[in-house]
C-alpha positions as CSV (number, residue, x, y, z in Angstrom):
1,X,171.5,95.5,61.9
2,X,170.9,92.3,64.0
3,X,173.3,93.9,66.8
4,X,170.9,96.9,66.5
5,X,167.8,94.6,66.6
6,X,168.9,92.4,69.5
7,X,169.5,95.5,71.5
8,X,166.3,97.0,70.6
9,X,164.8,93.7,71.8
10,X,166.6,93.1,74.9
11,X,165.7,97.2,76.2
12,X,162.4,96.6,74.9
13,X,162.1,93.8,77.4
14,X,164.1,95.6,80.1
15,X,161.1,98.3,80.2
16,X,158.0,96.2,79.7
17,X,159.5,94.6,82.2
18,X,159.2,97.3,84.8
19,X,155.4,97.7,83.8
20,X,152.0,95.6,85.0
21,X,150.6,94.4,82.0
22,X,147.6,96.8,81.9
23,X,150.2,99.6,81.9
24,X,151.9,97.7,78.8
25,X,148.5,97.5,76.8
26,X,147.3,101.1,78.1
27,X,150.6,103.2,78.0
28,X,152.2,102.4,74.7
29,X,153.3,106.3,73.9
30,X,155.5,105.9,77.3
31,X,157.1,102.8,76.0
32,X,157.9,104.3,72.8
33,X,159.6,107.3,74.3
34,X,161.4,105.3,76.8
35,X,162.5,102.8,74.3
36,X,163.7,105.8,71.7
37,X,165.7,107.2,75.1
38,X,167.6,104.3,75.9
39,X,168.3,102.9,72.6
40,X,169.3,106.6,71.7
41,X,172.0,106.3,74.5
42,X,172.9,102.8,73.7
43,X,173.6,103.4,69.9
44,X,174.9,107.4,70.3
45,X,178.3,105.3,71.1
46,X,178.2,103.7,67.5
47,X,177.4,107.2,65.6
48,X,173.9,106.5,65.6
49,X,170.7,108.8,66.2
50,X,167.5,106.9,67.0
51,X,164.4,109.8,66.6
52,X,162.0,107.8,66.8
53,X,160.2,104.2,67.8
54,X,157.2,102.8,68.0
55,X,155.8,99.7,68.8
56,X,152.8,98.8,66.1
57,X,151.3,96.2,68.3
58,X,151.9,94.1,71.4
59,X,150.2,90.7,71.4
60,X,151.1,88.9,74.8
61,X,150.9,84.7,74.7
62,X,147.6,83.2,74.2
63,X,147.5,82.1,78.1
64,X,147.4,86.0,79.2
65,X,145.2,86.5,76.7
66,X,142.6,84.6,78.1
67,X,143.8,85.6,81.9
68,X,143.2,89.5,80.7
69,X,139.5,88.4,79.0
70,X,138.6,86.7,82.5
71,X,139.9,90.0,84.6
72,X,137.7,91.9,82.0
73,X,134.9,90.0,82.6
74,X,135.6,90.0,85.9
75,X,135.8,93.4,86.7
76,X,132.6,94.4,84.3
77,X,130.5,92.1,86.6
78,X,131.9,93.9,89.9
79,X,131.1,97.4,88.4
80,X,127.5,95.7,87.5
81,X,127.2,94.4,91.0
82,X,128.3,97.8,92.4
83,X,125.8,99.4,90.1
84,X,123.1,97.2,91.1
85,X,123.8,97.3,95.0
86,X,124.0,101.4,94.8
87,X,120.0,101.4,92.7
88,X,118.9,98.9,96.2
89,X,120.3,101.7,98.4
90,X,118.9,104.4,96.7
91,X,115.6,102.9,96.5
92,X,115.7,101.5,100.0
93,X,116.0,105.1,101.3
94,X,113.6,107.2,98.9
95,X,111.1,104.2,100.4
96,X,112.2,105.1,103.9
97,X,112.0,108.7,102.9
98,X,108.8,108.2,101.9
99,X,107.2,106.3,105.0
100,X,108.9,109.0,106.6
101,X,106.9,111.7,105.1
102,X,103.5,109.2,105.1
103,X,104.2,109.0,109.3
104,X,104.5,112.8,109.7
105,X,101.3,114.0,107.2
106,X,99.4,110.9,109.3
107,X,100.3,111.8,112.5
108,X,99.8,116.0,111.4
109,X,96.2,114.5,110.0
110,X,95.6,113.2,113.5
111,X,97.1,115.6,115.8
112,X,94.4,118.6,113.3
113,X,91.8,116.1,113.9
114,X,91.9,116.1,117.8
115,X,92.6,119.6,118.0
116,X,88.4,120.0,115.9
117,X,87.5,117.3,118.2
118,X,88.4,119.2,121.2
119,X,86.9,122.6,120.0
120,X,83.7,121.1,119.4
121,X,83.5,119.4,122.4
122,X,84.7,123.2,124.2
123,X,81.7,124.7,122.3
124,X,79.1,122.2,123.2
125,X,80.2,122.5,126.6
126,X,80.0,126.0,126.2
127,X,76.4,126.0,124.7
128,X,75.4,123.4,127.3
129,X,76.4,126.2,130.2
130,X,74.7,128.9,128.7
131,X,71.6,126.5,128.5
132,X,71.8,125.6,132.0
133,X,72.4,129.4,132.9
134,X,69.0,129.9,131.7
135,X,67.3,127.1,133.5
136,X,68.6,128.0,136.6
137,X,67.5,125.6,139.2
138,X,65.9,123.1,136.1
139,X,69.6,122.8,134.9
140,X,69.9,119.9,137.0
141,X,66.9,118.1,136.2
142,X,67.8,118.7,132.4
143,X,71.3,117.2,133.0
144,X,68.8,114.2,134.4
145,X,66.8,114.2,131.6
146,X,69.7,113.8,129.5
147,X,71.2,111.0,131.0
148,X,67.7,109.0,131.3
149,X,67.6,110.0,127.3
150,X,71.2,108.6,127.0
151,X,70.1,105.1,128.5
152,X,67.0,104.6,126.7
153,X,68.8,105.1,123.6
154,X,70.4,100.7,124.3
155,X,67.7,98.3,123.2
156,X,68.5,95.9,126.2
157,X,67.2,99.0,128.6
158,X,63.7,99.0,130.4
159,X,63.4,102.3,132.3
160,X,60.6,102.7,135.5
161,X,60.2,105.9,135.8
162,X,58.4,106.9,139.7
163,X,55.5,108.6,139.8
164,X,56.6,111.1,142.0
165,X,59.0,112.4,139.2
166,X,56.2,112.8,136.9
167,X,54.6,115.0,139.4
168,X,57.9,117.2,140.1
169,X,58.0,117.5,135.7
170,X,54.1,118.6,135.5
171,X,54.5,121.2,137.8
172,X,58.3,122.0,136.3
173,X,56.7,122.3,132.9
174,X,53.4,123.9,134.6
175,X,55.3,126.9,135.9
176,X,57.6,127.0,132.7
177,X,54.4,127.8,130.6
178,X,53.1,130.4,132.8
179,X,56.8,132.1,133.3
């Protein structure tokens, strides 16, 4: 039994010691079928069948005990750091996305705005013409009249207004009453 015991010991050791120490702890079933193989071959010579072995527990020294807590540790804050640094990538780009998204609807916003803008400037233009195609010849002193109303309209203006052109507007409005 001791020959049996001290070979069992010394193949034992021959296969853990093929094996990283997280394959020992995590891959016990291939140990005990290795084990069970070898022995099986070892002891067949002395008339012995070995069916089956299995190793209850493995308890390494206390020194790689505490070197396997640390890597533990270790390796649960590097997957927490990972997790971490992935959420600050995420949110960086759904914030990018959606400044993004806040540029384009702006610059839409703008772009619709200039388009009304411009229309209604085309149609008082337009109305303007048709005005002015009804005057006829008082088109241009409307046009006058308009930009004499224009700088009135700042306080720091004092307008003189000749008295010949209040002549030429009594006989304009004169012959616009009788027409």
């Amino acid at each position: 039994v001791s020959a049996a015991t001290g070979i069992a010991i010394t193949t034992l050791r021959a296969v853990i010691g093929d094996m990283v120490l997280d394959d020992v702890l995590a891959k016990r079933e291939y140990i005990n079928s290795t084990l069970r193989a070898r022995l099986d071959d070892v002891t067949d010579r002395w008339g012995i069948k070995v069916t089956s072995v299995e190793i209850k527990e493995i308890k390494p020294p206390k020194d790689v005990q505490e070197a396997m807590i640390k890597q533990m540790a270790a390796e649960r804050n590097r997957r927490a750091m990972v997790a971490e640094a992935e959420g600050k990538r995420t949110a960086a780009i759904l914030e990018a996305d959606g400044q993004r998204e806040a540029l384009i609807r702006k610059g839409e916003g703008e772009r619709q705005y200039n388009i009304l803008v411009a229309e209604g400037k085309a149609k008082s233009l337009e109305l303007i013409n048709e005005t002015a195609m009804k005057l006829g010849s008082n088109a241009i002193l409307l046009q006058y009249l308009e930009a004499l109303r224009s700088i009135a309209e700042s306080p720091s203006t004092k307008i003189v207004i000749p008295l010949e052109l209040l002549t030429t507007l009594t006989k304009i409005v004169g012959r616009s009453r009788e027409e």
